[in-house]
N, C-alpha and C positions, 0 to 999 in steps of 0.2 A: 278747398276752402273759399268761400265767398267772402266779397267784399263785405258784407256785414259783419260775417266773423272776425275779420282781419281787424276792422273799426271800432265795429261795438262789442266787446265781451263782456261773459256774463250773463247773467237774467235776460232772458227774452221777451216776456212778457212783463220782467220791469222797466225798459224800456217804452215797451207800449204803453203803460198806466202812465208814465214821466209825459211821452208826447200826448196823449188823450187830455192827462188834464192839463197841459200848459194849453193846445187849443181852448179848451173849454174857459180857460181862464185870461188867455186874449179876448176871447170874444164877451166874455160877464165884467171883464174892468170895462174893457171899450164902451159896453152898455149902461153900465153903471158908473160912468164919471161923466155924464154929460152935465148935470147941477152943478159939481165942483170945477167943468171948465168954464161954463157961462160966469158961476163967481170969481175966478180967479185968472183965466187965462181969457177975457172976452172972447168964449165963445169957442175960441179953438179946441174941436173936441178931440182932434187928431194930434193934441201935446201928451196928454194923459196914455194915449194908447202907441205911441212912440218911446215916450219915457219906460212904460213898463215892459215894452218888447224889448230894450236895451237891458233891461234887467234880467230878464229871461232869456235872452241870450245870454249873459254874464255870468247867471244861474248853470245853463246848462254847459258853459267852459269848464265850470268848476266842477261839478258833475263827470263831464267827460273825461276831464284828469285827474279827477284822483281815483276811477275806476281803473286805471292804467299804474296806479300807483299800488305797488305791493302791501297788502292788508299789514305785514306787520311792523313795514314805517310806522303806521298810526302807535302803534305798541310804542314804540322808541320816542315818539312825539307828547304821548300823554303828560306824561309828568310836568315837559315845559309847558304846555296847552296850561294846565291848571295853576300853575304858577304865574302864565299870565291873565287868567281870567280872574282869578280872585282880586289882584290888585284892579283893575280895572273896574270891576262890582264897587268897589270902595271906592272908586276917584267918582265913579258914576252918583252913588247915593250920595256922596258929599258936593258934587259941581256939576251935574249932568243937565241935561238940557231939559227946564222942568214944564212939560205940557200936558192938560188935563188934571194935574194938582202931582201928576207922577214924574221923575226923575229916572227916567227910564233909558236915555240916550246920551252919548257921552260925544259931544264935539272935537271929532280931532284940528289943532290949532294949523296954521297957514291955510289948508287945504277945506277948509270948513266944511266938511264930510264927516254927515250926525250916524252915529248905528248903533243897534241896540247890542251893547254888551251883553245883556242874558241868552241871545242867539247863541255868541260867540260859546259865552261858559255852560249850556247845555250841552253843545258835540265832549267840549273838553271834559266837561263829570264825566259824560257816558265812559269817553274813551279811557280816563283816569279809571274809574269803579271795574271796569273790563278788565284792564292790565291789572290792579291789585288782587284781583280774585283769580285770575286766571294763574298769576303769579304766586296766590297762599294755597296749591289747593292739596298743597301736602300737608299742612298743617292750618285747613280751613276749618276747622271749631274751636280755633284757638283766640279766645278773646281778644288776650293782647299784641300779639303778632299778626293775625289777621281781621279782626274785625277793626280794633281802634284806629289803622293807618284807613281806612276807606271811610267810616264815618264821620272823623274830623273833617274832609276837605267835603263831603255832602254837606253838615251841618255849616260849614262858612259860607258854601256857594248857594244855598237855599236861605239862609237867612240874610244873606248880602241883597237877593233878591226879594225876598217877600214884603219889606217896607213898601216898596214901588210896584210891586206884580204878582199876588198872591197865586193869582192863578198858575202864572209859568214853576212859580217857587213848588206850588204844590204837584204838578205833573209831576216837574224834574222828581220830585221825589220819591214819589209814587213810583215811575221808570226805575229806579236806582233801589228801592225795595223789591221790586219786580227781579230786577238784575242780582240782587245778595241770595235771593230763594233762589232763583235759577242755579247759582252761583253755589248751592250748599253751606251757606251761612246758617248756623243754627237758629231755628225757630224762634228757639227762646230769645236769645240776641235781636232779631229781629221786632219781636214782642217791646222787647226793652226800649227797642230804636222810638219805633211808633208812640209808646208811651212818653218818653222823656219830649219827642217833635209836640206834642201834643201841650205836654203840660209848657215848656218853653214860649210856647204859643198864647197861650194861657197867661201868661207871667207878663209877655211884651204887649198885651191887649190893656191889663190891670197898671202896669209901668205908666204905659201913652195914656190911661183914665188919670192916671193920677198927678200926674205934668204937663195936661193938660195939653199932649200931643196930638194934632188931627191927620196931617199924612193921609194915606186910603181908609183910613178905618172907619169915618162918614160913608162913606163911599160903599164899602163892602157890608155896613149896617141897610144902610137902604137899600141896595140889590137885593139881600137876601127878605129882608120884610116885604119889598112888594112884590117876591119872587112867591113866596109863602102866603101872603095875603091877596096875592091875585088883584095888588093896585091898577088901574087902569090908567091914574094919572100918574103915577109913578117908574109905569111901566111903557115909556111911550115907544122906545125902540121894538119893545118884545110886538107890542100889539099890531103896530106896522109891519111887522115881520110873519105875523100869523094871517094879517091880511093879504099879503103879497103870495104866499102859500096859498091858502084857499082860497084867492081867485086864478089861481094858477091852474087848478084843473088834475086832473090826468094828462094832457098834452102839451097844457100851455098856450101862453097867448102868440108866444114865435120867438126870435130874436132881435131882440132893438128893441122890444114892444111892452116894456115892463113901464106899469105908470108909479108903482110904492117907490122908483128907487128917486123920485122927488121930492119925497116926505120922509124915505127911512135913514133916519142918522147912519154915516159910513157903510152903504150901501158896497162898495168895492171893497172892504176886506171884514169887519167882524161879523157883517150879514151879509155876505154875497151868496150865501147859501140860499137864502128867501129870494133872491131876485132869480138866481136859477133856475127854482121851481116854479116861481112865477112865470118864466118865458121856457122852461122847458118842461113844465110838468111835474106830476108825481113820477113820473116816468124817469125823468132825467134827474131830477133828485135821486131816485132808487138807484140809477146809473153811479153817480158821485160813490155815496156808500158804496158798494158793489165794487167799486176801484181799491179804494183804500183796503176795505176789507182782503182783496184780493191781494195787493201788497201785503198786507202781515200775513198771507195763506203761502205767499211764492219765501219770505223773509222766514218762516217756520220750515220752511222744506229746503230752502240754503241751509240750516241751524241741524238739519238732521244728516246732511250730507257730509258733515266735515265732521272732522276730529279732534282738533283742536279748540279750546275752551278760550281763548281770545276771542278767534273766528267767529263762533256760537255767540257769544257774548253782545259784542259788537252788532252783531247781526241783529239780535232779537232787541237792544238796547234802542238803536237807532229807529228801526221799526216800530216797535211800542209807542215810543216817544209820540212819531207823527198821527202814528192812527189812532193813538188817544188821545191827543192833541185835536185832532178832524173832528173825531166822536163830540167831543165838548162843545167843541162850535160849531156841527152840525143840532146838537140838542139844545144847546143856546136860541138857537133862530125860531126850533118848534115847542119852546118853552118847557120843557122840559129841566130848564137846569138854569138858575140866573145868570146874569148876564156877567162873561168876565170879561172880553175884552182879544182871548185868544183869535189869532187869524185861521182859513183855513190851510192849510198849508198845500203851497201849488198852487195855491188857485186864489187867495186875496192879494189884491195890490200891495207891494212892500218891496225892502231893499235888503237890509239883512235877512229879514226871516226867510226870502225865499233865497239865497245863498246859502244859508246856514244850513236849509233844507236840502240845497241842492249837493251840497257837501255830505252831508248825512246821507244820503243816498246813493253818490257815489262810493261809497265806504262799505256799502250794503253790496254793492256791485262789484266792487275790487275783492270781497270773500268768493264769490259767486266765480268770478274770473279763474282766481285761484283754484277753485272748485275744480272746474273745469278741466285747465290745465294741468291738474296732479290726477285725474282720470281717465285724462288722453293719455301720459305717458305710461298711468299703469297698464293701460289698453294695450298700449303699444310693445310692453315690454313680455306680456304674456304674449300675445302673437308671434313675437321673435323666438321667443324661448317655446 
């Protein structure tokens, strides 16, 4: 057994996709914070790209241990996970730290250390929605014993969230319907889910017209009309962003050598995808995709390996998650889909999301592990015998 074996278990080739885009993603914040160091830290371009290696280091601790941590701890953990993220969604929407018109971040006191609670209560649904299905699935068509206990704590932590972040509100969801079909949840029930999400929606839009609530909902009006209407004044990020794209080439201009990321709002995490292509090409953009893609292709073939419905769960919940997450804000940048706000994960500048991520990952890797080691010893044990 080599040293690699011994250190990193698991996925092989999820490790390489973790290290390819955290380089790739040293090198595109680095690139893309020099405006925001010249304003805020005179000039020093070298805080930005210090700060964020400290966090990707910290990312990938987290990562590393809990791949080492037996998958069905996580099983054992879910419950509290969700029990603490839903309070915290509510302390957040009622006192969170309000920037950009959204309430997105929750200040913990003494230590003044801001983080986005929806990071936190996305692992905990998944892992919550996982454990209840894996757990009904003797009696998984049964309305009241298994559907009702999983779609109560979705509908709290989705709508906890969608005041401040529809976007994340609407993935998480989407994952978690992804997760009840996998899951053998009846169609119908499923039908039912979408329908009532829908009209709820519906209800809390007409509510906020009527008491004269504003929150995001200016906000997600105007995205979506000069997403539709093809505003150009309204549209300032998208159009910088398609700039920075097509003059990017097939090769690109290099690295360091992107000029849009001085004009494109949050050049380092909601469009770092444009400044990518911009200095590495249609080429290196094709690469990005291609990774993630390849994660949900190794996360599908962990899912097929194992026998357990946890495992499976987990596996494909997690995965989902990020590479539909990616998908969004990579189509985000080539206009393709309005603008929400999601980062790419791994690869934009941030503090929870890329922990969160990194967590998520390692979880994906601890099934993998496990994998592994219950194939070695079957290996082992037909040999003897």
């Amino acid at each position: 057994m080599t040293w690699l074996e011994t250190y990193f278990k698991g996925d092989r080739t999820i490790w390489l996709i973790v290290i390819l885009l955290s380089i790739m993603s040293i090198l595109a914040v680095y690139s893309s914070t020099g405006t925001l160091a010249y304003k805020y830290q005179s000039g020093n371009t070298e805080y930005y790209l210090f700060k964020h290696g400290i966090i990707m280091i910290l990312g990938f601790a987290l990562m590393y241990m809990g791949h080492f941590v037996k998958y069905t701890f996580y099983a054992r953990i879910a419950n509290i996970a969700i029990l603490v993220a839903i309070p915290l969604l509510f302390l957040t929407l009622l006192m969170g730290s309000n920037i950009n018109e959204a309430s997105r971040w929750l200040t913990l006191p003494i230590i003044g250390l801001s983080f986005q609670t929806s990071d936190f209560a996305k692992v905990a649904l998944i892992l919550y929605v996982a454990r209840m299905l894996s757990k009904k699935q003797d009696n998984i068509k049964d309305f009241k014993s298994a559907f009702v206990p999983i779609i109560i704590p979705v509908g709290l932590v989705c709508g906890l969230i969608l005041p401040a972040n529809f976007s994340t509100a609407a993935v998480l969801f989407t994952t978690c319907i992804i997760l009840m079909f996998i899951g053998r949840i009846s169609v119908k029930f499923i039908a039912y889910l979408i329908g009532i999400a829908i009209s709820l929606f519906a209800i809390f839009l007409i509510v906020a017209y009527l008491t004269g609530y504003q929150g995001r909902i200016e906000t997600w009006k105007a995205r979506i009309e000069n997403f539709s209407e093809g505003k150009e004044e309204g549209n300032y990020q998208v159009e910088q962003a398609k700039i920075a794209i097509a003059t990017g080439g097939i090769l690109g201009k290099g690295p360091g050598n992107s000029d849009q990321r001085n004009f494109l709002p949050h050049p380092y995490s909601d469009f770092i995808f444009a400044i990518i292509v911009e200095e590495y090409g249609m080429i290196g953009g094709l690469f990005i995709v291609f990774l993630y893609l390849l994660l949900f292709y190794r996360a599908l073939q962990i899912v097929k390996r194992t026998e357990r419905a946890f495992a499976a769960l987990i596996t494909i919940g997690c995965a989902f998650s990020l590479v539909f997450q990616a998908l969004i804000n990579m189509a985000v940048a080539v206009n393709l889909f309005p603008v929400t706000g999601q980062p790419l994960p791994m690869l934009s500048m941030g503090g929870t999301s890329i922990w969160f991520t990194s967590a998520a990952l390692g979880i994906i890797l601890s099934v993998s592990s496990e994998i592994d080691k219950t194939e070695a010893e079957t290996a082992n044990n037909v040999a003897l015998a």
